[in-house]
N, C-alpha and C positions, 0 to 999 in steps of 0.2 A: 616343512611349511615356512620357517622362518625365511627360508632364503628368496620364498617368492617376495616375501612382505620389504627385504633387503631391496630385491630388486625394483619394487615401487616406489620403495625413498630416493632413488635416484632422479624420481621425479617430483620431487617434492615441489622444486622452484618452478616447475612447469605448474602445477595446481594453482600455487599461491600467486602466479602472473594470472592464470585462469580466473581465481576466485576476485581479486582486485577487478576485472575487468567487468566483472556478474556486476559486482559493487556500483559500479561508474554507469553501467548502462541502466540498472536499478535507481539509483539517487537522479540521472538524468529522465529519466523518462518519469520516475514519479513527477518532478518538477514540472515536469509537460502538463500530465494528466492533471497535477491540481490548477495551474491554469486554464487548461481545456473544459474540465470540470463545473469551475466557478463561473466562468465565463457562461457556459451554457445552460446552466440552472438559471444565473440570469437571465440571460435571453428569454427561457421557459419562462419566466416571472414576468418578462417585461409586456405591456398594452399592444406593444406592436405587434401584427399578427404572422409577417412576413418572420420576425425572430424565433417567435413560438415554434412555428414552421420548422425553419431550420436548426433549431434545436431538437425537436422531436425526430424529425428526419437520422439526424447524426446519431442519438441516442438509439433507434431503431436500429435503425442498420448495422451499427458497432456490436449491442448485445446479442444479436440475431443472427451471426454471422460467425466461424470459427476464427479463433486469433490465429490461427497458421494462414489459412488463407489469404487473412489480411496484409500479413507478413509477404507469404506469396505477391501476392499485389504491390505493395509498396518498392520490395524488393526487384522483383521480376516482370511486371509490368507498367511501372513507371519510366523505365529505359526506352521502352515502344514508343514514348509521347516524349522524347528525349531529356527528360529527367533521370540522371543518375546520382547513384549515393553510394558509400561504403557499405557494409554488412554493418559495421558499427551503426552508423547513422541510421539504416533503415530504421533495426532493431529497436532502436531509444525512440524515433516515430512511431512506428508500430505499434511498441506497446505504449507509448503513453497516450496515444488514439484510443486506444483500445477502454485503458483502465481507464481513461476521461472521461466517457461515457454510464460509467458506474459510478466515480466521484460523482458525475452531476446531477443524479437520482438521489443520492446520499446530501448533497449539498442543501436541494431542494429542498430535501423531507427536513435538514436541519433549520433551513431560514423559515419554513412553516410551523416547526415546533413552537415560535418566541409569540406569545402572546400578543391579539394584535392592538391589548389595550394599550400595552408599552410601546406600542406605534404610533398611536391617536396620542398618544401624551407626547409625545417627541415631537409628533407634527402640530399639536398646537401650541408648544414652545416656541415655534418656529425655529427648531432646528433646521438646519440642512439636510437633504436626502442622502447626500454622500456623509455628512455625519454621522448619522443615523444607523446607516448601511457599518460603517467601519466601530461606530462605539456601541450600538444598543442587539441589530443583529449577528452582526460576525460572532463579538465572541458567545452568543450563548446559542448560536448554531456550531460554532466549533465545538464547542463543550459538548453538546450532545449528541454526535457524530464520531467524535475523536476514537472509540472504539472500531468504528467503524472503517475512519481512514487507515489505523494502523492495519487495521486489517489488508486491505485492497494494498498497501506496502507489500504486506508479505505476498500476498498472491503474485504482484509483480514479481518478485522473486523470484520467487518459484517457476514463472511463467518465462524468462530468461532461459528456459531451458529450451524451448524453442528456435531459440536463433541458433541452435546445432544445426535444422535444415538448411542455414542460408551459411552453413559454413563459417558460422563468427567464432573465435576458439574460446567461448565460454564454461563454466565449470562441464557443461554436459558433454560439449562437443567435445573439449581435451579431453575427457575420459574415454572415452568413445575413439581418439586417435592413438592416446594410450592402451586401451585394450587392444586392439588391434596391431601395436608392438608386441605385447607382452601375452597376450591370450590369459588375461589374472583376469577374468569376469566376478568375483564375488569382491576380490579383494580391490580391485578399482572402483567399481561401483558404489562396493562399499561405504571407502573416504569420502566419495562426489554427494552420498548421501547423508554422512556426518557432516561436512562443511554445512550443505544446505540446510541442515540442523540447526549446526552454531550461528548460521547468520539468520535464521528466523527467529530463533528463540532471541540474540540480542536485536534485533527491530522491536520483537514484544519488551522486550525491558526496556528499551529506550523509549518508547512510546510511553510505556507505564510513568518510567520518572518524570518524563517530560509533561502528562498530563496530570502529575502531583503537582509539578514546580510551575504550570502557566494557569492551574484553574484555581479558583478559592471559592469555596472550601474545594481539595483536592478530589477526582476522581473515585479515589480508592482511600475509605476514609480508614485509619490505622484501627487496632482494635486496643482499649485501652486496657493496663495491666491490670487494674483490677478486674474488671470484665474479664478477662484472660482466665484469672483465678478462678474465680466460677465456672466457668465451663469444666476448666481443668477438674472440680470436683463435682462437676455433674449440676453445678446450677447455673436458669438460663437468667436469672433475673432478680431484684432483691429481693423481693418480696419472699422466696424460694432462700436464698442466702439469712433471711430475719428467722425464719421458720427451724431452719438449721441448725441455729446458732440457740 
């Protein structure tokens, strides 16, 4: 057995160009989708009704629709209309088309969350609308969302594994031209499935840090040592810790 596992390390630098590539088309396309996103929650918010419109439109259609097909599309039938792209490029439209559609449900539900007294107070200070927008709603729609966006991170991810049909050599598809050298089905798959491991799990930790170091009071509030101690011996609270002692 070892000497299959031998013969896979010879591809090591082939994965690790594969996995960097997952990377770039992930970090670019999320960046789509959170423009795509915000953009079109707005839209949903705005009086105009022609935006509403095409907002709801775009939103339908994206989640009602499978992301390969859409791939399909972008990729393979946008030539027809003489628009061509790389397998790279489709890929990072595609999906961040896609996830954009889901940020802008998620955006929504978070700029609805913010109280709309702290609206009426902002508007009769006579703040600016764009003020407003940028200091009083964003951050505490972010905040209450930020579980949410990481999340839609990692599925982007993961959902990367799709541009194997349009032949982009990302983690799935190099394994997939890998196995088909070597016939190691458990042992290829395998790694392609560890990787996709280590880079979700660190998107959740980065996420996690980042939503200690940008909110206050932070996300995940720490548990304090004494508290700690109680639990440790079975109490959940002082009153329980007076009783004890």
């Amino acid at each position: 057995m070892s000497y299959q596992w031998l013969t896979l390390w010879r591809y090591a630098d082939t994965f690790l160009a594969a996995a960097w590539l997952t990377l770039q088309v992930t970090l670019l396309a999320f960046v789509l989708a959170v423009v795509l996103g915000l953009l079109s929650a707005l839209a949903k918010a705005s009086p105009l009704a022609p935006l509403r419109w095409l907002s709801h439109c775009y939103v339908e259609f994206i989640r009602n629709t499978p992301v390969l097909l859409q791939i399909f599309i972008i990729f393979f039938g946008l030539p027809s209309l003489g628009i061509t792209m790389s397998a790279f490029t489709a890929g990072v439209l595609a999906l961040g088309i896609n996830v954009g559609a889901y940020l802008s449900e998620t955006f929504r539900a978070g700029m609805q969350s913010v109280p709309k007294g702290q609206l009426e107070a902002a508007y009769i200070l006579g703040i600016p609308r764009q003020q407003i927008f940028l200091s009083v709603v964003l951050p505490q729609a972010a905040r209450a969302v930020w579980p949410a966006i990481i999340n839609n991170l990692i599925q982007l991810l993961l959902g990367t594994s799709l541009l194997s049909a349009i032949a982009l050599p990302e983690l799935t598809g190099t394994a997939t031209v890998i196995n088909a050298r070597t016939l190691l089905y458990i042992q290829t798959f395998s790694v392609v499935a560890l990787v996709y491991l280590v880079l979700s799990n660190l998107f959740s930790w980065l996420g996690s840090v980042a939503g200690r170091r940008m909110f206050h009071p932070p996300l995940v509030t720490p548990v304090k040592k004494s508290a700690w101690r109680w639990v440790k011996k079975g109490l959940t609270s002082p009153v329980k810790r007076e009783n004890a002692l």
